[in-house]
Steps between C-alpha positions, in 0.01 A plus 500: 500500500717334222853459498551743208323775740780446789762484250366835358436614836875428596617689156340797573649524889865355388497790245371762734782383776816572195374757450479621834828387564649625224389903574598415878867443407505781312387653796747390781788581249372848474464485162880430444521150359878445529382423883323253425652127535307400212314660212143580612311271292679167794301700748229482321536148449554431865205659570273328217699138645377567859120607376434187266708270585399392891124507374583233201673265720185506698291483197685191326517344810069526580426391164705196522340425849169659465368191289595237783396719768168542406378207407653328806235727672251403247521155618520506818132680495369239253233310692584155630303322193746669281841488744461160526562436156838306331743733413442472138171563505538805753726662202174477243293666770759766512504531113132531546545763782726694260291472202214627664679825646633590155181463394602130244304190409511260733532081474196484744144670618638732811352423827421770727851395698679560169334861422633575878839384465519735151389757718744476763729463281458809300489694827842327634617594098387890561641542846811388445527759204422765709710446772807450218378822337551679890786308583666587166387863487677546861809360446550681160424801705753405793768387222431827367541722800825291642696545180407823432630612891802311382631649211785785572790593279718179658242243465647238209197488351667321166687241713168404650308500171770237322463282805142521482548390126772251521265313755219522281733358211653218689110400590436506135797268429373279750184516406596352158762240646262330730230459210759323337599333799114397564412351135836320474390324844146471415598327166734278685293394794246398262742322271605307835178377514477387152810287528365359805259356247674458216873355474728804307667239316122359358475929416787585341580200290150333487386519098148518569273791599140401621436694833120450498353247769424148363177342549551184356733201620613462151645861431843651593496488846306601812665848499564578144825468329700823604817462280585854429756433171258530239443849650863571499546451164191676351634778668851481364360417185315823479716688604806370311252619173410863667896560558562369124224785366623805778849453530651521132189773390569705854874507474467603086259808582732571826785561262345647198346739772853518688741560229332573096160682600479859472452681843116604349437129434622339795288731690239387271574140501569381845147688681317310201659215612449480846136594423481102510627434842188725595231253338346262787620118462137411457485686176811313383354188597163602269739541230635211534219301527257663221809569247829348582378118583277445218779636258723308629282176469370628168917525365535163676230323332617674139852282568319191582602526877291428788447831698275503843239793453700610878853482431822607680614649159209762475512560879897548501508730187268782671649437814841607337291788319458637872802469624704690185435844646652354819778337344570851255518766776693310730773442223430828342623680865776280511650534191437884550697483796801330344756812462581674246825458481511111472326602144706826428847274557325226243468749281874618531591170443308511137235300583181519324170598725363121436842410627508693800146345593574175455884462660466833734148592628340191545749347652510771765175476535443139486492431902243784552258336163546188689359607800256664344393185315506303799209733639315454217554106510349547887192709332410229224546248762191674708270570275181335556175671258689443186562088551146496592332635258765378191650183629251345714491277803624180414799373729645299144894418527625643223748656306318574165368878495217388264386293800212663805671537842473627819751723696564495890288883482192349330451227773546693787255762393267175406549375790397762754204615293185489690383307805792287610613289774799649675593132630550265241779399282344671145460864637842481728663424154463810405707682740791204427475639144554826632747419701742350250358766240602792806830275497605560146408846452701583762817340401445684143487843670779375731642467152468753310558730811872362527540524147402863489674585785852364328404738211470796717841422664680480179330789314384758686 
């Protein structure tokens, strides 16, 4: 049976079991619902909670323990010719073993040992559903007979649905704190290792970037040259260029929207607009590389300047394209929510309405746009399919946007494509890249949190 049949299967009794409940308050109040501690549809509830919700805590937990479980019995049929095997090579012949029950390719000719192992294992796969399908069935069906004996015009049925939920909330919240929690150590431990190899002082003020293996005496060094600067600075220098394009062309539309468009085309305007934050970063990075580079090295040329066919200029310029509808509807909320009467006392005052947006409004909102333009500094700062595809992957050190470079994104995604080593110095770089590129987003949203949070104090 599939998991979308038990979860069906569970529906269908969880529904049955409010509804049950439900009529049975009704019932035990005598039809007078002014008895009742709560309004009938908590009973129902309670009910529906005690049918489904026993039978998926069994149900999560057997498919997170059904896949170790079985194949421990797998192997410990597998014949001694197989058993006998490393470890490594026992986890093939259980790929194999899978493969073959789900009817896949496999990497080699199966032996008759295989074909019974697939076997077994199919059978283990199909008891084990039945039994959850009985198991689950009867405690749905006790669930559903305890609660319903339960219910009576006193039971607080509400108070025992919110606790129900505020569990299932907290779990949620943890849920999302731990996954945190878990890539913030993963990234670290693996950073640790890194600077085992590699002095932090050599990465973050080294000026050359070569993280690929010599094989020669004569070339940078036995382990590559892992000085992470010219990184830093392509990616400043990018996004230094995307900030120039989104910030002054996002805050111009957020107050032409804000404070001269007509209600019809602002609600015009600003959907069009956002239409852009919808189009995948690939597509941007297309555009940048069939239309945006080779204009820009076509104007360069024209002027007798020497333009790279990848430049940061051409990669930074549709990076900041993106990031305008970001930029425009955070400022375009904030300078909606500055109040009105900060602009009706202008006014008083005989100000004019360019007046009143310059001395009044944007002032106000000025810690809120900064914010705001702080998490779009963080967004530029992590984009990755853009720089690839317009900018290149040269590590240069340079400050001249005409020039190819390389951002701290690009080599991290270069180097953890394909096949790698997870023990040497060039692919434990990456995760030191992340780590100071996890380090510095951070502090930005730190930021612009504390900065929006001082707005909100003063004008709300």
């Amino acid at each position: 049976m599939s998991v979308s049949f038990f979860l069906a299967v569970l529906a269908v009794l969880a529904f049955v079991g409010f509804q049950l409940g439900r009529s049975r308050a009704v019932v035990t109040a005598g039809g007078t619902l002014s008895r009742l501690h709560s309004v009938p549809s908590y009973y129902g509830l309670y009910v529906a909670l005690w049918v489904g919700l026993p039978a998926l805590i069994l149900f999560a937990l057997w498919t997170s323990l059904e896949g170790s479980i079985v194949d421990g019995m797998v192997r410990s049929s597998l014949p001694a010719a197989l058993a006998s095997l490393s470890p490594q090579e026992i986890n093939l012949v259980m790929v194999d073993i899978h493969n073959l029950a789900y009817g896949n390719i496999t990497s080699r000719v199966p032996d008759p040992a295989l074909l019974t192992a697939a076997e077994y294992y199919k059978h283990l796969r199909g008891i084990g559903h039945g039994a959850l399908a009985v198991v689950m069935l009867a405690l749905a069906c006790a669930g559903l007979y305890y609660a319903r004996q339960r219910i009576e015009p006193g039971l607080r049925a509400r108070n025992q649905v919110e606790k129900v939920v505020n569990v299932f909330l907290i779990l949620c919240s943890l849920v999302a704190i731990l996954t945190t929690v878990g890539i913030v150590l993963s990234l670290l431990f693996e950073a640790i290792r890194f600077f085992t190899k590699v002095s932090p002082a050599e990465f973050l003020f080294g000026l050359h970037w070569s993280p690929q293996t010599a094989i020669r005496a004569d070339q940078v060094a036995a382990d590559g040259s892992f000085g992470a600067v010219p990184l830093f600075t392509g990616t400043l220098l990018i996004a230094s260029i995307a900030m120039v394009v989104a910030v002054p062309l996002g805050l111009m539309s957020a107050i032409y929207m804000s404070e001269y468009a007509p209600p019809k085309v602002r609600g015009t305007v600003k959907p069009v607009l956002e239409i852009l934050a919808g189009i995948p970063t690939v597509v941007y990075g297309f555009f940048a590389a069939l239309t945006m580079a080779p204009f820009v090295r076509d104007v360069g040329q024209g002027l007798g300047l020497a333009v790279s066919s990848e430049s940061a200029l051409a990669a930074g310029v549709v990076m900041g394209v993106m990031i305008i509808p970001f930029v425009s509807s955070l400022s375009d909320d904030i300078i909606n929510a500055v109040p009105q009467s900060l602009r009706d006392g202008s006014y008083g005052l005989g100000a004019t309405k360019s007046e009143t947006i310059r001395q009044v409004v944007l002032p106000a909102a000025l810690p809120g746009i900064v914010g705001g333009i702080l998490l779009a500094v963080s967004r530029a700062i992590g984009e990755t399919m853009i720089v690839v595809m317009a900018a290149g992957l040269a590590a240069n050190l340079s400050a001249n946007p005409l020039d190819a470079v390389s951002t701290v994104t690009v080599q991290i995604a270069t180097l953890l494509v394909g096949d790698q080593e997870f023990d040497s110095a060039k692919t434990l770089s990456a995760f030191g890249l992340g780590l100071v590129l996890f380090t510095v987003t951070l502090g930005l949203n730190i930021i612009a949190l504390r900065v929006v949070q001082k707005y909100r104090e003063k004008y709300d």
